[in-house]
DSSP file (Angstrom, degrees, kcal/mol; ACC not computed):
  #  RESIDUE AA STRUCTURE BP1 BP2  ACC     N-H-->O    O-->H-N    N-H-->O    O-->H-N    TCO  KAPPA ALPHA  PHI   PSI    X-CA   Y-CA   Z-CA
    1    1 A X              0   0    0      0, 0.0     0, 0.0     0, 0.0     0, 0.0   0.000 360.0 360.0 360.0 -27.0   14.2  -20.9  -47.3
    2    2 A X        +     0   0    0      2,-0.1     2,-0.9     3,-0.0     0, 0.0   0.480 360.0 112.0 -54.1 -15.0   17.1  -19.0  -49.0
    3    3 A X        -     0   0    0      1,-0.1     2,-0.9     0, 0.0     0, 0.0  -0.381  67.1-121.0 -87.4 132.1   17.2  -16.1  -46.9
    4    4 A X        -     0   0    0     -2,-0.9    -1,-0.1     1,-0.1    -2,-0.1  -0.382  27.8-115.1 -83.4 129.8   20.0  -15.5  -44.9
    5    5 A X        -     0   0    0     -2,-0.9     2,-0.4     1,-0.1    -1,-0.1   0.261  27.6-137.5 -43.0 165.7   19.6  -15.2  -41.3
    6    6 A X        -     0   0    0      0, 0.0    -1,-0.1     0, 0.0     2,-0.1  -0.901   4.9-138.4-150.1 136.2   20.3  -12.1  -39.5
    7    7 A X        -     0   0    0     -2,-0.4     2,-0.3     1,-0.1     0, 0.0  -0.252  24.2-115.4 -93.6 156.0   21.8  -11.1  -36.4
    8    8 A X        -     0   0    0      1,-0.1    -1,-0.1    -2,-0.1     6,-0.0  -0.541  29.7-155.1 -92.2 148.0   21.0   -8.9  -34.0
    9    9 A X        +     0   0    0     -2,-0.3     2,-0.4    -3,-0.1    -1,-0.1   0.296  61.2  93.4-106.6  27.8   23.9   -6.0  -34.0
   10   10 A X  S    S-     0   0    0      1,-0.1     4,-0.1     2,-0.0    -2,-0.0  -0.785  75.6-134.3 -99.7 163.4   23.8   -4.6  -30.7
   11   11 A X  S    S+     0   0    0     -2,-0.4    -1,-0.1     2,-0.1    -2,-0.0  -0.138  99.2  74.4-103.4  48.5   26.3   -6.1  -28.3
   12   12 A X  S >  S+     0   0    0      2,-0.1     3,-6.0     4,-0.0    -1,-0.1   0.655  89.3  67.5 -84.2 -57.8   23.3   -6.3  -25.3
   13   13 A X  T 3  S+     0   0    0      1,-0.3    -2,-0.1     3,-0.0    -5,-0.1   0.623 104.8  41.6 -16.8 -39.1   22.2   -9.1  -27.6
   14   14 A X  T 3  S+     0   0    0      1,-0.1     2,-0.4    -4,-0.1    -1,-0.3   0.494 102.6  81.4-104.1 -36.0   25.3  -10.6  -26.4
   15   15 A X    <   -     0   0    0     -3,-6.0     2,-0.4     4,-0.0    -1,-0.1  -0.925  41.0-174.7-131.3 129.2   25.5   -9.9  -23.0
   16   16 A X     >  -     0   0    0     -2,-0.4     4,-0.7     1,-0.2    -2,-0.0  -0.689   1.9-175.1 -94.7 130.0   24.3  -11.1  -19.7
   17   17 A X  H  > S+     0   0    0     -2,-0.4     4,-2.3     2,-0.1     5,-0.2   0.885  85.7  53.3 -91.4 -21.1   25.2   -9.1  -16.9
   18   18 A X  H  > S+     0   0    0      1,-0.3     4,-2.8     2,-0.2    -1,-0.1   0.935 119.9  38.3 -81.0 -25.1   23.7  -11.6  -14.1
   19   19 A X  H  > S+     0   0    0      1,-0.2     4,-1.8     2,-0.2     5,-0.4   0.976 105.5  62.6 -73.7 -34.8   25.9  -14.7  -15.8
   20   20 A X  H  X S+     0   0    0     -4,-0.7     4,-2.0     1,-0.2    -1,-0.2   0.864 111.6  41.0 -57.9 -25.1   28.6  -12.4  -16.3
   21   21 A X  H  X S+     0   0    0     -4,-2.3     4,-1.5     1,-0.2    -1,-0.2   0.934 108.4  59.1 -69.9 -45.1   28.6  -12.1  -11.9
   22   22 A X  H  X S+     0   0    0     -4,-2.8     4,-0.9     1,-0.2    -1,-0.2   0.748 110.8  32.4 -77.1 -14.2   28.2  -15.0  -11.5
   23   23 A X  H  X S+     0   0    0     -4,-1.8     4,-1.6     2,-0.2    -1,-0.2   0.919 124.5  50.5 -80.7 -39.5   31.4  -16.3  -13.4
   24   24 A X  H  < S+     0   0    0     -4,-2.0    -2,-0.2    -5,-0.4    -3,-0.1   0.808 110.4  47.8 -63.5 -23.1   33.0  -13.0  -12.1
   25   25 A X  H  X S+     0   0    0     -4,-1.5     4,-5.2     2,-0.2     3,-0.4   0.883 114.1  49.6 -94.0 -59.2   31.6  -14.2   -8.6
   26   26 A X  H >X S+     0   0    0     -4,-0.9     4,-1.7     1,-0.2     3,-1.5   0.933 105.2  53.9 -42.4 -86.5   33.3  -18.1   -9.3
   27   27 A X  H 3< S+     0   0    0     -4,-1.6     4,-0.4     1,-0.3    -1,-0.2   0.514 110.5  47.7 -67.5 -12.7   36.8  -17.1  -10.3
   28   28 A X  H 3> S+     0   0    0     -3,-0.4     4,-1.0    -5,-0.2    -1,-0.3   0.789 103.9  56.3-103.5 -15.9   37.1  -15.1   -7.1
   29   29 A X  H XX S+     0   0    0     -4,-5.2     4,-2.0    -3,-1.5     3,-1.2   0.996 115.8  43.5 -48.2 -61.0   35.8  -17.7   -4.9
   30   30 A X  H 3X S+     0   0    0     -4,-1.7     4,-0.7     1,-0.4    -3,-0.2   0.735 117.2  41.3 -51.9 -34.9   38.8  -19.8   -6.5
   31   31 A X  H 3> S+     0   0    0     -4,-0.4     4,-1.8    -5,-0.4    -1,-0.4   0.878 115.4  48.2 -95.8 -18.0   41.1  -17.6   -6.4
   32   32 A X  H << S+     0   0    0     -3,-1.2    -2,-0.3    -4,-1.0     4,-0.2   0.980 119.0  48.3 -72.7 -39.9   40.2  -16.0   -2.4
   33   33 A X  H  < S+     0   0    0     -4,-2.0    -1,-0.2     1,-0.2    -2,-0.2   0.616 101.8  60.1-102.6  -3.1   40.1  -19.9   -1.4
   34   34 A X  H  < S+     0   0    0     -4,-0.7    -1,-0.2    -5,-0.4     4,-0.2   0.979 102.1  60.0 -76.0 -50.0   43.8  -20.8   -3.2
   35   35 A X  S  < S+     0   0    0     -4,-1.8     2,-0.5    -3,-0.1    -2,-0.2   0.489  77.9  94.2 -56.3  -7.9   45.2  -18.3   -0.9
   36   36 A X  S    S-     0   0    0     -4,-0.2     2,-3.6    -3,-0.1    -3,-0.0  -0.726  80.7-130.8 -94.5 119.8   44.2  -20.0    2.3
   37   37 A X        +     0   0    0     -2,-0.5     2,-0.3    19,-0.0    -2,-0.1  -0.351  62.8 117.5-103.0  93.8   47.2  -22.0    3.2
   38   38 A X        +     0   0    0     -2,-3.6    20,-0.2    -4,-0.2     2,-0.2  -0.825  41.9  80.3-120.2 169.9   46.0  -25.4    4.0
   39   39 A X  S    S-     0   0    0     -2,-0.3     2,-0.4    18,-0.1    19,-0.2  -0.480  82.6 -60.6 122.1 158.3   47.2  -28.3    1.8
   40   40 A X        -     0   0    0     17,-0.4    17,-2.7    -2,-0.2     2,-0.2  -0.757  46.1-128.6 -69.7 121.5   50.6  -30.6    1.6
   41   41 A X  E     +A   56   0A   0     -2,-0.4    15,-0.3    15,-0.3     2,-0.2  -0.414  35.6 175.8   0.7 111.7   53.8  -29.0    0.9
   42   42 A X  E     -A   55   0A   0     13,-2.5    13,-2.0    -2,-0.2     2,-0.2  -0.901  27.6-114.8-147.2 152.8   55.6  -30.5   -1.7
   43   43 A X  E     -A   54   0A   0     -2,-0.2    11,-0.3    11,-0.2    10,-0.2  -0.531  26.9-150.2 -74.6 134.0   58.8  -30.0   -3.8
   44   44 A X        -     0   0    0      9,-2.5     3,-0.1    -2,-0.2    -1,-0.1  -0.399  38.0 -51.6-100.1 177.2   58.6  -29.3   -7.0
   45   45 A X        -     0   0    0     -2,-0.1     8,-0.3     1,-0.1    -1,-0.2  -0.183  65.4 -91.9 -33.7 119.9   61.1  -30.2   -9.9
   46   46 A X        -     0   0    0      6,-0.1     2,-0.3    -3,-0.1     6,-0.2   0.036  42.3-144.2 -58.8 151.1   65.0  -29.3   -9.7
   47   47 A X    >   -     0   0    0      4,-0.5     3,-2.9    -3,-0.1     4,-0.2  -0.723  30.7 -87.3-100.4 157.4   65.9  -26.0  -11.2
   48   48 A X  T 3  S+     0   0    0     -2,-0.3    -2,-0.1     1,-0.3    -1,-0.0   0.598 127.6  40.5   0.0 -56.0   69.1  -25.0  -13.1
   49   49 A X  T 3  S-     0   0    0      2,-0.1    -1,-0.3     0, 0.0    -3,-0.0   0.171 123.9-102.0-108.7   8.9   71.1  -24.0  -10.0
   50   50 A X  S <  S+     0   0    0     -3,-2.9     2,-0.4     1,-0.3    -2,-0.2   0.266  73.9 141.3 115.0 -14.6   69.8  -27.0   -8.2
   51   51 A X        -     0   0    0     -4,-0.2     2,-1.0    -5,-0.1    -4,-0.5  -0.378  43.3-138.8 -77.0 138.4   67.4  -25.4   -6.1
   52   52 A X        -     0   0    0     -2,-0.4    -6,-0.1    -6,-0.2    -1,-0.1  -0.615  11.6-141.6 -88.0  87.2   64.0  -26.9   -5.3
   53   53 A X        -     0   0    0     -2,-1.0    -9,-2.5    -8,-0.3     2,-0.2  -0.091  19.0-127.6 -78.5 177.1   60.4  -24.6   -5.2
   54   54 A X  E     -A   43   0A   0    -11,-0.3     2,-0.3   -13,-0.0   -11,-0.2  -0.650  28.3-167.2-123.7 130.6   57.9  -25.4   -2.4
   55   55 A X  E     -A   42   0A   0    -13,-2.0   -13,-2.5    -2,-0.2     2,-0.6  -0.952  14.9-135.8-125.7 146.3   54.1  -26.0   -4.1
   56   56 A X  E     -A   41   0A   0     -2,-0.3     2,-0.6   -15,-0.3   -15,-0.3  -0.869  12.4-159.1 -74.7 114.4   50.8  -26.2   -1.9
   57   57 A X        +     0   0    0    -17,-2.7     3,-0.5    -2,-0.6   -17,-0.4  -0.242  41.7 130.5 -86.2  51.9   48.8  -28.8   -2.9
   58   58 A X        +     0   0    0     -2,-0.6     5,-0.1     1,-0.3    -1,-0.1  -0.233  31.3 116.9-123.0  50.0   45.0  -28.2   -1.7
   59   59 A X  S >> S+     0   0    0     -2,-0.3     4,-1.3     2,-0.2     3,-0.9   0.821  81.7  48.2 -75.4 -35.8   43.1  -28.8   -5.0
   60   60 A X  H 3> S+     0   0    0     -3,-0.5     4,-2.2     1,-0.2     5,-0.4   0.992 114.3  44.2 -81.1 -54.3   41.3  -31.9   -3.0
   61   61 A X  H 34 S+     0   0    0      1,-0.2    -1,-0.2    -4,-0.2    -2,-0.2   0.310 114.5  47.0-100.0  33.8   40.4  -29.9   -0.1
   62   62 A X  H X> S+     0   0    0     -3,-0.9     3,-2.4     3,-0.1     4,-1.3   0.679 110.0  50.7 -99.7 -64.0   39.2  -26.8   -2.0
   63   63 A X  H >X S+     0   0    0     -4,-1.3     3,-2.0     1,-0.3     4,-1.5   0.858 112.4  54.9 -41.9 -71.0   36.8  -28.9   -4.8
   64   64 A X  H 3< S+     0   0    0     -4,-2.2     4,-0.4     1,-0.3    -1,-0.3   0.814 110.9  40.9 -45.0 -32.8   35.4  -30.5   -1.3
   65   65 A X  H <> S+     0   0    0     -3,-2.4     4,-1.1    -5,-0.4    -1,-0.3   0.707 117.0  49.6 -95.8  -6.8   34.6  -27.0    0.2
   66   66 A X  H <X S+     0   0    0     -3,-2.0     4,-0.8    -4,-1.3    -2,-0.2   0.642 107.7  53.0 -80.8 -18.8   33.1  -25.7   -3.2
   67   67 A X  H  < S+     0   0    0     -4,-1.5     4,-0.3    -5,-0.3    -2,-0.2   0.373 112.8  46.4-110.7   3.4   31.0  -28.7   -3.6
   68   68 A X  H  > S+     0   0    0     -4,-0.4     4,-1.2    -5,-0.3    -2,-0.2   0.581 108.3  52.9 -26.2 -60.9   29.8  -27.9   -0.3
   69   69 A X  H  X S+     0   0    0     -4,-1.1     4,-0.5     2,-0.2    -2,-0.2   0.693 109.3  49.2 -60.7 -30.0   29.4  -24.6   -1.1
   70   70 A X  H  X S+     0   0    0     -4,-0.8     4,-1.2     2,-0.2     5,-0.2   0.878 111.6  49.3 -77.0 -40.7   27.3  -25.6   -4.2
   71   71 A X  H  > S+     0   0    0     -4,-0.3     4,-2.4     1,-0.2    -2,-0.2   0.850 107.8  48.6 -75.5 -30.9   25.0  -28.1   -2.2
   72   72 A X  H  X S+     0   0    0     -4,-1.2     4,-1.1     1,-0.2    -1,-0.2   0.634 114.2  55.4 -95.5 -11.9   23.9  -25.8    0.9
   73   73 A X  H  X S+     0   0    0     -4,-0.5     4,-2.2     2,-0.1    -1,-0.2   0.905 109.2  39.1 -72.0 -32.5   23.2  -23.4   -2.0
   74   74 A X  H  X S+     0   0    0     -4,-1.2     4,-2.4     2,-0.2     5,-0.3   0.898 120.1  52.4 -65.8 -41.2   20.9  -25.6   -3.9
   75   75 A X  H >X S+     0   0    0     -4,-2.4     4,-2.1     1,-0.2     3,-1.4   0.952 111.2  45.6 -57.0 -85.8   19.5  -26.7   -0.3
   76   76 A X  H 3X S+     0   0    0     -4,-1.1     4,-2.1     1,-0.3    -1,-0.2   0.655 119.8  35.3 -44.3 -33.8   18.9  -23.5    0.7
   77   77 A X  H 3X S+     0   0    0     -4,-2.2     4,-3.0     2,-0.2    -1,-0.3   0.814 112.8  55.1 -70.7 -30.5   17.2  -22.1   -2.6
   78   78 A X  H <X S+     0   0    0     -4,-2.4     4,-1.1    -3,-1.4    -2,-0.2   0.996 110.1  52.3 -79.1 -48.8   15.5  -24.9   -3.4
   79   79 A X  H  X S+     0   0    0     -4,-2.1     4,-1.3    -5,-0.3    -1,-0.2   0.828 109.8  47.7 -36.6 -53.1   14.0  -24.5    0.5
   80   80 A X  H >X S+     0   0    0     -4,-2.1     4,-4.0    -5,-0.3     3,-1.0   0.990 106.1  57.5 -67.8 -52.4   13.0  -21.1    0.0
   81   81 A X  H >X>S+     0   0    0     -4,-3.0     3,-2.3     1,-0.2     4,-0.6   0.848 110.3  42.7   8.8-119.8   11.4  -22.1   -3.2
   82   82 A X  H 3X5S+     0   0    0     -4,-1.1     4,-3.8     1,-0.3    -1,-0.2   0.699 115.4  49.7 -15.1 -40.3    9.1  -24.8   -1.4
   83   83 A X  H <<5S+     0   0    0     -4,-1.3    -1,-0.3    -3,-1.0     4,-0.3   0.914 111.4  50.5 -96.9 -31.3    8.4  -22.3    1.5
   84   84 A X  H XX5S+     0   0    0     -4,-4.0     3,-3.1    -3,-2.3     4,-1.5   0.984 115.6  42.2 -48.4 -62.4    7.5  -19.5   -1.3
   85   85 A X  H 3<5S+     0   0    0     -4,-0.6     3,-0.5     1,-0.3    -2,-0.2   0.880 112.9  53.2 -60.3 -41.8    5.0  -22.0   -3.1
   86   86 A X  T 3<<S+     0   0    0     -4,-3.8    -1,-0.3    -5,-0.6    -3,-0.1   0.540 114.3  40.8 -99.7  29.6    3.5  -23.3    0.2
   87   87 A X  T <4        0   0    0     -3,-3.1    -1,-0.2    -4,-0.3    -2,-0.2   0.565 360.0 360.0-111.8 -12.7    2.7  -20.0    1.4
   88   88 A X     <        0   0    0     -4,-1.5    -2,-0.1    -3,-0.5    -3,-0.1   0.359 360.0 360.0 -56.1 360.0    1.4  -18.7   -2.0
């Protein structure tokens, strides 16, 4: 009950490669679908010399097409699923 644990020292131990895609896989959806220029225009705070910069706002209508994206994935897996099992 004393003994102190021990950890495994390879760094495999450590590492997933299929989450590591799938994060890698996330942050480049985000970033490929911030470049698509839909969204409100708006000015942002005055600067030093008076000048105003121009922001896109289309945080609403990205989370709506990722949470899109997230359901016709679940739909779709979860579908193939069911159609494996009920041919198995």
């Amino acid at each position: 009950m004393t003994r102190v644990p021990t950890f495994p020292t390879a760094w495999q131990a450590y590492f997933n490669p299929q989450a590591f895609g799938l994060v890698l896989a996330w942050y480049l959806l985000h970033a490929g679908l911030a470049m698509i220029p839909v969204g409100t225009v708006v000015k942002g705070q005055p600067l030093k010399d008076g000048r105003q910069l121009e922001y896109r706002c289309n945080g609403e209508r990205l989370l709506t097409t990722l949470l899109l994206l997230a359901y016709s994935l679940q739909v779709a897996l979860c579908t193939s699923l069911l159609f494996t099992l009920s041919i198995s």
